[in-house]
C-alpha positions, 0 to 999 in steps of 0.5 A: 172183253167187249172192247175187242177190235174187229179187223174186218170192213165193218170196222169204221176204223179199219176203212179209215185207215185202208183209205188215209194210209194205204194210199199215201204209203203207196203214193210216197213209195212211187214218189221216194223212187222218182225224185231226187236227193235232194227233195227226199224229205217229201215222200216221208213228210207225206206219209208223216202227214197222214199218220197225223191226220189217220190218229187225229181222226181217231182221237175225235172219233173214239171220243165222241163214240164215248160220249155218245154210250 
C-alpha cells in the first residue's frame, strides 16, 4: 500500500493538474457561451488538448520517478 495517492498540494500530480485542467476547463466554459455554432469545436479542441498534455506530462513523470527509485 505504499502506492497511495495523496490528494492534497504536496502531490506534484495534483498541482499539475489544478494548473493545465482547471483553467483550460474554465477558459473553454467562457469560450463555448461566446462563440458561435459554428466554431463550437474550439471550446472542446481546447480542452482535449490539455487532457493530452496533463496525461502526457504524467506518462514522462511516473516514468522517470521509476527510474530514479
Amino acid at each position: 500500500m505504499s502506492d497511495r495517492f495523496d490528494l492534497s498540494f504536496k502531490n506534484k500530480e495534483v498541482r499539475m493538474w489544478f494548473y493545465i485542467i482547471l483553467p483550460t476547463i474554465v477558459v473553454g466554459s467562457i469560450t463555448f457561451l461566446f462563440i458561435d455554432l459554428e466554431y463550437n469545436y474550439i471550446p472542446h479542441l481546447l480542452i482535449y488538448l490539455a487532457w493530452i498534455v496533463y496525461y502526457s506530462w504524467r506518462l514522462f513523470y511516473r516514468r522517470n520517478k521509476k527510474k530514479s527509485l
